[in-house]
C-alpha positions in Angstrom: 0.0 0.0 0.0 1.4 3.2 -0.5 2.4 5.7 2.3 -0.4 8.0 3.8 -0.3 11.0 2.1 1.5 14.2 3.3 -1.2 16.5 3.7 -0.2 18.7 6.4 2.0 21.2 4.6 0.5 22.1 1.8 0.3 25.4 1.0 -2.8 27.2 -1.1 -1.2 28.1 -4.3 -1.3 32.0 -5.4 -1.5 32.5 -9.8 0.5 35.3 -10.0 -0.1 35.1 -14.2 -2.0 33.4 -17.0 -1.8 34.0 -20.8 -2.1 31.7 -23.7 1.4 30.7 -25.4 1.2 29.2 -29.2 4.0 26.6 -29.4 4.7 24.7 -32.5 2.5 21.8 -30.8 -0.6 23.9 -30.2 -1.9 26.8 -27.8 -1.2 26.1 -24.1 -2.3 28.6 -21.1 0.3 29.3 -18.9 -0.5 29.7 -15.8 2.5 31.0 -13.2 2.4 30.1 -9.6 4.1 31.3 -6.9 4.9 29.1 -3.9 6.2 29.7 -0.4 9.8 28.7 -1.2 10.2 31.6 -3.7 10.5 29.5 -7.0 8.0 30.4 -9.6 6.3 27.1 -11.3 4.9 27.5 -14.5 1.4 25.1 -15.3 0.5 24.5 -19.2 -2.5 23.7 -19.4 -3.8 22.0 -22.8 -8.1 22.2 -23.6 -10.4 21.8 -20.4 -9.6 20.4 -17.2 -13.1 19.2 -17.0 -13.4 16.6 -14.3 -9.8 16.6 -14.0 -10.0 12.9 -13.7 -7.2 10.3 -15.6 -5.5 13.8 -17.1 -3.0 13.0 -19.2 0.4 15.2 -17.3 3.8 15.6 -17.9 5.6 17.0 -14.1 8.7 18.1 -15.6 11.9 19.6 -13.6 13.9 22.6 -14.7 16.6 21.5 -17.0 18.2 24.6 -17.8 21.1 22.9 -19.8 18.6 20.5 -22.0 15.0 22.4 -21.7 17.0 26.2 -23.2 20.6 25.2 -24.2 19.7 21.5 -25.7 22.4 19.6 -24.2 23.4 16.3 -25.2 24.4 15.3 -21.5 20.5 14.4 -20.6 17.0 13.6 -22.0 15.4 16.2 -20.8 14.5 18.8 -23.3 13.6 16.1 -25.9 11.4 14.9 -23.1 10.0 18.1 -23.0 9.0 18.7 -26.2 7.5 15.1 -26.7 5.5 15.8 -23.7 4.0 18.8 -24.9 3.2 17.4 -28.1 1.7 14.1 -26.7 -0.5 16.3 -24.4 -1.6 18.4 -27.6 -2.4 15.2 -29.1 -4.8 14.0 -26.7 -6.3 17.6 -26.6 -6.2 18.0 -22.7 -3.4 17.9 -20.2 -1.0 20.0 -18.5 3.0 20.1 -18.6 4.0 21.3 -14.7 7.3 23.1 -15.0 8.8 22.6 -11.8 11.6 25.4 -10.7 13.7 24.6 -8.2 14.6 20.9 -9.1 17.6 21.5 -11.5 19.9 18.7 -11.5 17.5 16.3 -9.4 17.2 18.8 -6.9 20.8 20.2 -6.3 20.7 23.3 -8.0 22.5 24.6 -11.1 25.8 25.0 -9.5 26.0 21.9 -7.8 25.1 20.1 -11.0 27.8 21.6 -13.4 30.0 20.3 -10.6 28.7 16.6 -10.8 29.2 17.2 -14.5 32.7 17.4 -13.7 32.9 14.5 -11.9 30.7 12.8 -14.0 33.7 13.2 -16.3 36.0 12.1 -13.9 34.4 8.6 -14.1 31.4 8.5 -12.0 28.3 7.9 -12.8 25.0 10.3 -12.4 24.1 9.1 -9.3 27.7 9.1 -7.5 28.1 12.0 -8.9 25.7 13.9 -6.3 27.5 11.3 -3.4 31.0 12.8 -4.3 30.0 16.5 -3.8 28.1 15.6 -0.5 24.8 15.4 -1.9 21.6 13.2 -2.0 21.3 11.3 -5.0 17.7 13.0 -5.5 16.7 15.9 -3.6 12.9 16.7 -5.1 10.0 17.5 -3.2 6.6 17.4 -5.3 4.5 18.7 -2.6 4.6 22.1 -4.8 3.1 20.1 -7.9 0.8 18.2 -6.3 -0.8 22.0 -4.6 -1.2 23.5 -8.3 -2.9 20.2 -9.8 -5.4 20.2 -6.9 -5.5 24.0 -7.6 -6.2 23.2 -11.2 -9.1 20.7 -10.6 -6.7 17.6 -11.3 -8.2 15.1 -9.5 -6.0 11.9 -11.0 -3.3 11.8 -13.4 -1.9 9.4 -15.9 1.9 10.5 -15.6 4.7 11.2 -18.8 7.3 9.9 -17.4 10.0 6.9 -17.0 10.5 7.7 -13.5 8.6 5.5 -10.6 9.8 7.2 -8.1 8.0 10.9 -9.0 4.9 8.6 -9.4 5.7 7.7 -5.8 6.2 11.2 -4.7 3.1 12.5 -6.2 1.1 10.0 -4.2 3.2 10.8 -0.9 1.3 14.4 -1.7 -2.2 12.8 -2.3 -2.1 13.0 -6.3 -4.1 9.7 -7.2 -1.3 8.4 -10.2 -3.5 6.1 -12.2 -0.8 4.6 -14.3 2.9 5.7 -15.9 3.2 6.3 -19.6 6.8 6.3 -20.5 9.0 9.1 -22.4 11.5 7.4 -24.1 13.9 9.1 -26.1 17.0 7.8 -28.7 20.4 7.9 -26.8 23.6 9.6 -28.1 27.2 9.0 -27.3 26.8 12.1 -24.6 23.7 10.8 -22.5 24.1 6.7 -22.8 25.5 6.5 -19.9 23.5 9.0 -17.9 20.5 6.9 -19.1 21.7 3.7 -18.1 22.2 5.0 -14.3 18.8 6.2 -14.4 17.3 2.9 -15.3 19.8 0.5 -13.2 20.3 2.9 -9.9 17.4 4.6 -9.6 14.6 2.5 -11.3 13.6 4.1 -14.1 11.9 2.6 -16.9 14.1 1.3 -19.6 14.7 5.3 -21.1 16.4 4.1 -24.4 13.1 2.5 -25.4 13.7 -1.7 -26.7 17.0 -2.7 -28.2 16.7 -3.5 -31.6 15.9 -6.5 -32.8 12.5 -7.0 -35.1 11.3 -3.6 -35.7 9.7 -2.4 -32.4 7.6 0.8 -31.9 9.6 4.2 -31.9 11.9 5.3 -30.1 14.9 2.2 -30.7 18.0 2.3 -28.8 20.4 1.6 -32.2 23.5 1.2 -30.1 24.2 -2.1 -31.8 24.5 -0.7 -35.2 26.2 2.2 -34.1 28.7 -0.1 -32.6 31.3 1.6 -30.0 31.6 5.5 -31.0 35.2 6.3 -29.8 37.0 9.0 -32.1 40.7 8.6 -33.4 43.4 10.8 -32.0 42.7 13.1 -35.2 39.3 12.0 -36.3 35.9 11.0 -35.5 34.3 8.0 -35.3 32.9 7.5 -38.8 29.9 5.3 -39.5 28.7 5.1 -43.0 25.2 4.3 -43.6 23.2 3.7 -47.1 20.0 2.1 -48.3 19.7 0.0 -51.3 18.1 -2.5 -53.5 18.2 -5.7 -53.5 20.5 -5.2 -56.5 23.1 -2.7 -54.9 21.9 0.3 -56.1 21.2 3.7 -53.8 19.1 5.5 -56.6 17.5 4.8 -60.4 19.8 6.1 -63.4 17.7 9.5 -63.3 19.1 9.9 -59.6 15.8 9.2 -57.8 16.0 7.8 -54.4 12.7 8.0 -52.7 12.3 5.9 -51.2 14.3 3.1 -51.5 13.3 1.6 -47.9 10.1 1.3 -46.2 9.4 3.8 -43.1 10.3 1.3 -40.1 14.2 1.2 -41.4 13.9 5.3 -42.2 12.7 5.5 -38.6 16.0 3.6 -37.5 18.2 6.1 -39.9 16.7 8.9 -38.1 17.4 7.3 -34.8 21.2 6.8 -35.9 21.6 10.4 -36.6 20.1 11.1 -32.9 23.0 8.7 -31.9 26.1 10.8 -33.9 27.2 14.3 -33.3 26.8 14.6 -37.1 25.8 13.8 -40.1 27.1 14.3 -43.6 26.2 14.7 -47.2 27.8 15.7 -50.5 26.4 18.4 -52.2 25.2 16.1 -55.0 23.0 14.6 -52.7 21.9 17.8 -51.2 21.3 18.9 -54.8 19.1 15.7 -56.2 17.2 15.1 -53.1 16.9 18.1 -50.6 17.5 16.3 -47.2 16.7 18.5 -44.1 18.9 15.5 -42.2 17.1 16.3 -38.5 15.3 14.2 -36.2 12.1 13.8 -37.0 10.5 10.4 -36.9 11.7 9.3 -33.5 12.3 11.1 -30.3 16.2 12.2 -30.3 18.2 15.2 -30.1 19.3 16.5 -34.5 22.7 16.5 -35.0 25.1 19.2 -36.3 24.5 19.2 -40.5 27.5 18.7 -42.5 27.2 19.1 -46.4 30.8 18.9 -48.4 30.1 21.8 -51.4 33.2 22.6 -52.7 32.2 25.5 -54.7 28.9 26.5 -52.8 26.2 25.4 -55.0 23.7 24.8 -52.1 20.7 27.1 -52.7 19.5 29.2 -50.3 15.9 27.3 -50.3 17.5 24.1 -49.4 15.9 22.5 -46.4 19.4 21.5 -45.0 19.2 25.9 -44.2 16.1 25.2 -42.0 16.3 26.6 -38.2 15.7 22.9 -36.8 19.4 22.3 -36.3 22.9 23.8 -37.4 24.3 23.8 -40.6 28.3 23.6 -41.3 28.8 23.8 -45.1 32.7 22.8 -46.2 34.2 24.2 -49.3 37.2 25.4 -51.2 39.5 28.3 -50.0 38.7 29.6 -53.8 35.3 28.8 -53.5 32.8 32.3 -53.8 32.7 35.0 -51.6 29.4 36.3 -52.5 28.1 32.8 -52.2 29.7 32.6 -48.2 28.5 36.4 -47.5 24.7 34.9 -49.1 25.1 31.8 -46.7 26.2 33.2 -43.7 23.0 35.3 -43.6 21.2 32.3 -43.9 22.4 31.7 -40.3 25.0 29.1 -42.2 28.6 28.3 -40.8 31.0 27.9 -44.3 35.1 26.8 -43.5 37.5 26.2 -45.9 39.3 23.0 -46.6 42.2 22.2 -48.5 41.3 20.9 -51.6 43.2 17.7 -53.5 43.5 16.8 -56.9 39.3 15.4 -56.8 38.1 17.8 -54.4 38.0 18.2 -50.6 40.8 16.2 -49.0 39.0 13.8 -46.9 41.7 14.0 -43.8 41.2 17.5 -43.9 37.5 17.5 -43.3 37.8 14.7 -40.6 40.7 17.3 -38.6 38.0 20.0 -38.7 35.0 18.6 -37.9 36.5 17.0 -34.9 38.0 20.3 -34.0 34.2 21.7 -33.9 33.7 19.0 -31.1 32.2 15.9 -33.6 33.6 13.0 -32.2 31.2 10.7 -34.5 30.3 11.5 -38.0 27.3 9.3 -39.7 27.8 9.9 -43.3 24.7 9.2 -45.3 26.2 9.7 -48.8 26.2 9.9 -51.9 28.3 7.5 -53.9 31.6 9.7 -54.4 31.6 10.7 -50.6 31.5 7.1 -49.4 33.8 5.8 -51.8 36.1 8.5 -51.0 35.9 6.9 -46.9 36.6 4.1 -48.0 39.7 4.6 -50.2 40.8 6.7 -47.4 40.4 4.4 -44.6 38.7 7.0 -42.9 35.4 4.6 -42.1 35.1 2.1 -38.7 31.6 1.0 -39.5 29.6 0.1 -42.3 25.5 -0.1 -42.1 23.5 -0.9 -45.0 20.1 -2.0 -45.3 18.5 -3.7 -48.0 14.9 -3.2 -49.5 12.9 -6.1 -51.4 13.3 -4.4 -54.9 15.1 -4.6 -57.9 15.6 -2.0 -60.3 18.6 -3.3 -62.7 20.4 -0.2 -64.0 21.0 2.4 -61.3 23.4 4.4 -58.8 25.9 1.9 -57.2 27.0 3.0 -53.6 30.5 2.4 -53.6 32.1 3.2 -56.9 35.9 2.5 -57.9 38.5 1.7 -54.9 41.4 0.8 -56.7 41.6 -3.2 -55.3 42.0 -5.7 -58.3 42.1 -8.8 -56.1 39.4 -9.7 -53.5 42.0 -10.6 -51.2 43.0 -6.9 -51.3 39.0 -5.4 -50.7 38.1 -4.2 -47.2 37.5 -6.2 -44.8 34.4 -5.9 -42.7 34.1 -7.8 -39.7 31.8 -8.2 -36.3 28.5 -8.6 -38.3 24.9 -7.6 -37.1 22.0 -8.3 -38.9 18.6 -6.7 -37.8 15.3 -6.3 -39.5 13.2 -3.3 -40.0 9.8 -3.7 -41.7 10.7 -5.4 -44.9 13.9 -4.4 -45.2 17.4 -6.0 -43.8 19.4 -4.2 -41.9 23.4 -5.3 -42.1 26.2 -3.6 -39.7 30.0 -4.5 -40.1 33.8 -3.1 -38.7 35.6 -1.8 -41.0 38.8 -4.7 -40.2 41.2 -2.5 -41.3 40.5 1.0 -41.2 43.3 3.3 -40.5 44.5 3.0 -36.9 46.4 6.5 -37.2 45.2 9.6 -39.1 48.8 10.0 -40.1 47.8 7.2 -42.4 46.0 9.4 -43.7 47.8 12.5 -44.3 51.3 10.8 -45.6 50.0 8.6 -48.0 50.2 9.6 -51.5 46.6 12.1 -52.5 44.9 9.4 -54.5 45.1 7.2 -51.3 44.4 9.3 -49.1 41.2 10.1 -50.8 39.4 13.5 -51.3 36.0 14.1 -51.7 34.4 15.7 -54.9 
């Protein structure tokens, strides 16, 4: 049975504010309440109340680093955002944004301090115990006073997290079940995830591994493999979809779609799991990929597209506001075009250019220097062949869709091995299904160990991209 609630100190909320706020999920009231301990909680509140009985609610705690600055170190802001739009969907509910519970509690300060010893090698939870702290130091008494104030008379709770179930009820909040938030991990927040689920009870937060094609989010971790960078380069995954005959587009260029939605939902889940994701500008020119996060839960990574001469227009969807943009081109390349781009809200660096184009090393140095430590590159054709012949990839994925279309767009294109005891190696298979397509992940056996494999081989080795 659960504890008798704690009744005896709550306090009669006082709405300081209310005005309606349009978000791109709908129009929510906001409704600001001050409570005794000086923070400020903020109550949005989606269609009527009514009976405020089974109300779909989301009790969220300030995240300043993942709700405003989108940090990759937690799920929070994601969580957010899928809360709010899981509560439009319904048509009533209310998002309680709890101040005062930054960092599970320990304030700001305190929790950019665990950060650091997070990076010292401990996890979320002894993080807190290092620096003196409780593991969790949140008190829901405050939410459970502006839901009664509301009319909220039982809830059925967004969250992963039993325990704020539990606390809830402590405060006499009837908590007729828990619907989960799950959200795609990244290299950043695994960890933090994993905690959460084996030291403090949480739901699985990753969502199901991956194994026949389960409901969105997937925890792709398997295909991703094990994301550590070079000394002078990221960790590089290639991925491509393509028929059953090898190709990744018809002869006219056309690649939509080769796969069915289940493996396109995994794809988008991979680029949740990179820091980035890259794209030559042919591709960016035949097929106007935005390259965000859209059909799982996850955090978009930073958008790379290789343009040696700037031919991206300004109407591309790769521009859009729903991530940042990082465009790599020639020293030569035009200045009107950068001037036109950066305007656009853009980043464009120059890279050293080889006798086919952008010298693949080169772009590897930088974007690791921008803080990428692992690169999914989603093609075309000359970009992934020009990984490979550098042996700048450690992972291959490739799905393949029930369909032939005999003449076509191969993937990989020449490598320069005339023996097939001399072709790359992939190793450490994994083989997953998504819908009807096959998904397929390897090691690259013998990608370069050292970027100065790289940079001292001879420039048709080393590869550049075009």
């Amino acid at each position: 049975m659960d504890a008798a609630p704690e009744l005896g100190d709550r306090w009669t909320p006082r709405e300081a504010a209310s005005a309606p706020i349009p978000t791109p999920y709908g129009e929510f009231q906001a409704r600001a309440f001050e409570s005794p301990s000086g923070h400020v909680h903020l109550a949005l509140v989606f269609g009527e109340v009514g009976d405020g009985r089974s109300l779909l609610t989301r009790v969220h705690s300030e995240c300043l680093t993942g709700d405003a600055l989108g940090s990759l170190r937690c799920d929070c802001g994601i969580q957010l955002r899928s809360a709010l739009r899981t509560v439009a969907a319904e048509g009533r509910g209310v998002v309680l944004y709890l101040n005062g519970h930054e960092g599970r509690g320990i304030g700001l300060v305190n929790k950019l301090r665990a950060y650091v010893e997070q990076d010292a090698g401990a996890d979320t939870v002894d993080a807190n115990l290092r620096l003196g702290l409780h593991a969790d130091l949140r008190d829901y008494g405050d939410a459970a006073a502006i839901l009664e104030s509301l009319g909220v008379r039982s809830v059925r709770l967004l969250t992963n997290n039993p325990g704020k179930a539990a606390g809830l009820r402590r405060h006499g909040v009837p908590v007729e079940s828990l619907h989960p938030l799950r959200t795609t991990p990244n290299r950043h927040n695994r960890g933090y995830l994993e905690t959460k689920q084996a030291r403090l009870g949480h739901l699985r937060p990753t969502g199901p591994g991956l194994e026949e094609f389960p409901v969105a989010p997937v925890d792709v971790g398997r295909l991703l493999g094990s994301p550590a960078p070079r000394a002078d380069r990221p960790y590089v995954v290639l991925k491509y979809a393509q028929t059953l005959d090898g190709r990744i587009a018809a002869r006219t260029g056309d690649a939509k779609w080769i796969s069915g939605e289940p493996e396109r939902q995994v794809a988008h889940a991979m680029r949740a799991g990179c820091d980035a994701v890259l794209v030559g500008a042919n591709t960016l020119l035949q097929d106007d990929p935005q390259l965000t996060v859209r059909m799982v839960p996850g955090a978009s990574p930073l958008r790379v597209v290789l343009d040696s001469s700037l031919r991206t227009p300004l109407t591309a969807k790769v521009l859009s506001e729903d991530a940042a943009t990082v465009i790599l081109c020639r020293p030569d390349a035009d200045p009107g075009r950068r001037r036109a781009l950066a305007a656009a809200g853009v980043t464009v660096r120059d890279v050293p250019a080889g006798p086919d184009g952008l010298r693949v090393d080169e772009v590897l140095r930088l974007l690791l220097s921008l803080g990428v430590s692992s690169l999914l590159v989603e093609g075309g054709g000359r970009v992934l062949t020009s990984m490979l012949r550098a042996g700048a990839a450690d992972r291959v994925v490739v799905s393949l869709s029930p369909t032939i279309i005999g003449t076509g767009i191969e993937a990989v294109g020449p490598l320069g091995v005339d023996r097939i005891a001399d072709g790359i190696r992939l190793v450490n298979r994994s083989v997953f299904l998504a819908g009807d397509d096959v998904l397929m992940a390897f090691d690259v056996a013998n990608a370069s160990a050292d970027p100065e494999d790289l940079t001292g081989a001879p420039a048709a080795a080393r590869g550049s991209f075009r």
